[in-house]
C-alpha positions as a Python dict, from the first residue, in 0.01 Angstrom:
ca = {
    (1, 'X'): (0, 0, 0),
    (2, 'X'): (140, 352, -79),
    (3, 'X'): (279, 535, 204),
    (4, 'X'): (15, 820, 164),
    (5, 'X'): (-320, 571, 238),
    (6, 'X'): (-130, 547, 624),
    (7, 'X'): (-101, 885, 638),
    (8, 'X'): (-447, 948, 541),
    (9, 'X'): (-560, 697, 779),
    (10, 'X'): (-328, 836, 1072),
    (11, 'X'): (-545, 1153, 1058),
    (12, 'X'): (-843, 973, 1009),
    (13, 'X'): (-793, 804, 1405),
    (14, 'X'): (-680, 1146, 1497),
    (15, 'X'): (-1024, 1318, 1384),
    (16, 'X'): (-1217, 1074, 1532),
    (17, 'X'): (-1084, 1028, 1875),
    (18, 'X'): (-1099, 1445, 1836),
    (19, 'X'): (-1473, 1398, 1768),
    (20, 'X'): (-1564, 1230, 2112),
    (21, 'X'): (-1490, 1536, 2335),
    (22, 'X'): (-1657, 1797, 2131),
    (23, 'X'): (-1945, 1575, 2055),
    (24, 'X'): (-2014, 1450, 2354),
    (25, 'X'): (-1985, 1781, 2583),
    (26, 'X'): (-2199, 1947, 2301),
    (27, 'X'): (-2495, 1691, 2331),
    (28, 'X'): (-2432, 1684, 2725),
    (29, 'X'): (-2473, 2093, 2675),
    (30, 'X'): (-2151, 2209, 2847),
    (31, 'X'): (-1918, 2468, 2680),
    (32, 'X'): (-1593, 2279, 2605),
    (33, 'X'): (-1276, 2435, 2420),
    (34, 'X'): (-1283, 2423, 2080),
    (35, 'X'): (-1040, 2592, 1761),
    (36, 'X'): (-1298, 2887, 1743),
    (37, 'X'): (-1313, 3002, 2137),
    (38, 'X'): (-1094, 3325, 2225),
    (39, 'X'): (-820, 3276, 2287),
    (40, 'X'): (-775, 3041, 2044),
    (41, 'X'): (-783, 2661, 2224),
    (42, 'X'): (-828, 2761, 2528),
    (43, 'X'): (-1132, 2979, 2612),
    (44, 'X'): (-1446, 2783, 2596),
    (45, 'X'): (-1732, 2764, 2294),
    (46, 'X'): (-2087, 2714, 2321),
    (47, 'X'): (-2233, 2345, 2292),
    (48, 'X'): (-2392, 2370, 1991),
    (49, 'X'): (-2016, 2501, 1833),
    (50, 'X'): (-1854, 2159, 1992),
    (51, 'X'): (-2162, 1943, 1861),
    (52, 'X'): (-2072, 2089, 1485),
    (53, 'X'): (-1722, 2085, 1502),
    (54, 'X'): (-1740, 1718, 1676),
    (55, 'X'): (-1941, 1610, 1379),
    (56, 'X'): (-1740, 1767, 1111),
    (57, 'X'): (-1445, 1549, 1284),
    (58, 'X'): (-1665, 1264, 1286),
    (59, 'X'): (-1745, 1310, 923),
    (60, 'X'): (-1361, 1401, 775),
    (61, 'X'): (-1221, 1087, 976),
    (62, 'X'): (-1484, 883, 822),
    (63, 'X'): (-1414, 1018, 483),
    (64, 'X'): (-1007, 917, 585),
    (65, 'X'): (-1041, 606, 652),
    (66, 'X'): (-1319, 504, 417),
    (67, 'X'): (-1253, 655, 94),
    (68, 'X'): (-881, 650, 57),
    (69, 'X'): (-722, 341, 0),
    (70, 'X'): (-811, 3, 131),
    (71, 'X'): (-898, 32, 505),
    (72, 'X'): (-933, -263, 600),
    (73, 'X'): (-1074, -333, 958),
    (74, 'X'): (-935, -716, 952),
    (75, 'X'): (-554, -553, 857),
    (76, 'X'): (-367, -512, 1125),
    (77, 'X'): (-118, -250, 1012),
    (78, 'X'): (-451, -76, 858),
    (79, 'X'): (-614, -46, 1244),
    (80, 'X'): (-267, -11, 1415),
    (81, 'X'): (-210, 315, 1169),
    (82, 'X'): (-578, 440, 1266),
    (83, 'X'): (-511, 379, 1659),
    (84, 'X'): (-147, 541, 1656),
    (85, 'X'): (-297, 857, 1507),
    (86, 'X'): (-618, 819, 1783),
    (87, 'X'): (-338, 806, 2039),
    (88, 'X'): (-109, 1043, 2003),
    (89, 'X'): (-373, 1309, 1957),
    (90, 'X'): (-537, 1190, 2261),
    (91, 'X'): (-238, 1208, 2470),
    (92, 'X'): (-143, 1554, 2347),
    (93, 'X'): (-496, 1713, 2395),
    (94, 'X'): (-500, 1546, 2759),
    (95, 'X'): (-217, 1759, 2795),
    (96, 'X'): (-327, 2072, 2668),
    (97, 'X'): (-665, 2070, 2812),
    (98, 'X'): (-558, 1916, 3152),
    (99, 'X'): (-408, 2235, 3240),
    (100, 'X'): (-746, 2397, 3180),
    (101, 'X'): (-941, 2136, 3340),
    (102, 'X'): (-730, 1984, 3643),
    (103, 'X'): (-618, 1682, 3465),
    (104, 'X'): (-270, 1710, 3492),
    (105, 'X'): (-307, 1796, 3857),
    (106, 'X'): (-543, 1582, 3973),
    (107, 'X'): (-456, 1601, 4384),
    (108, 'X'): (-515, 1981, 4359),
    (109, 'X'): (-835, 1927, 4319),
}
């Protein structure tokens, strides 16, 4: 498989593990951070702004995996790919946004 069908599918994981924050604190109707708050990433955005942008994640990851290349959910190196790219940006944003929301200091809580 060419090189560019893992890349694809890298940021296909990515956008959907992105999608489950902003989806889920926009249907649960709390303000989460989002690309469009001020400042940028780290003020907070309306629920119905997380429920969109969740869903446009939702729908772009989708459109990764899907419709370029092969995916194969039976492939291993196809769902490894997927799950790398899920991972990383999951450990980065639990970064970012701990700081916001106590998560990296959980005991000053």
């Amino acid at each position: 498989m060419p090189w560019l069908h893992f890349v694809s599918w890298f940021f296909g994981g990515a956008l959907l593990a992105n999608a489950v924050p902003h989806a889920v604190s926009g249907l649960m109707g709390r303000a989460f951070q989002s690309p469009f708050a001020r400042p940028r990433g780290e003020g907070l955005s309306s629920s119905m702004t997380n429920v969109w942008w969740g869903f446009l994640n939702l729908a772009l990851g989708y459109g990764l995996l899907a419709h370029v290349g092969n995916f194969d959910t039976h492939d291993t190196a196809c769902m490894a790919t997927a799950f790398a790219g899920a991972l990383l940006l999951s450990l980065c944003t639990a970064r970012h946004f701990g700081r916001f929301n106590g998560g990296n200091a959980p005991e000053r809580m």
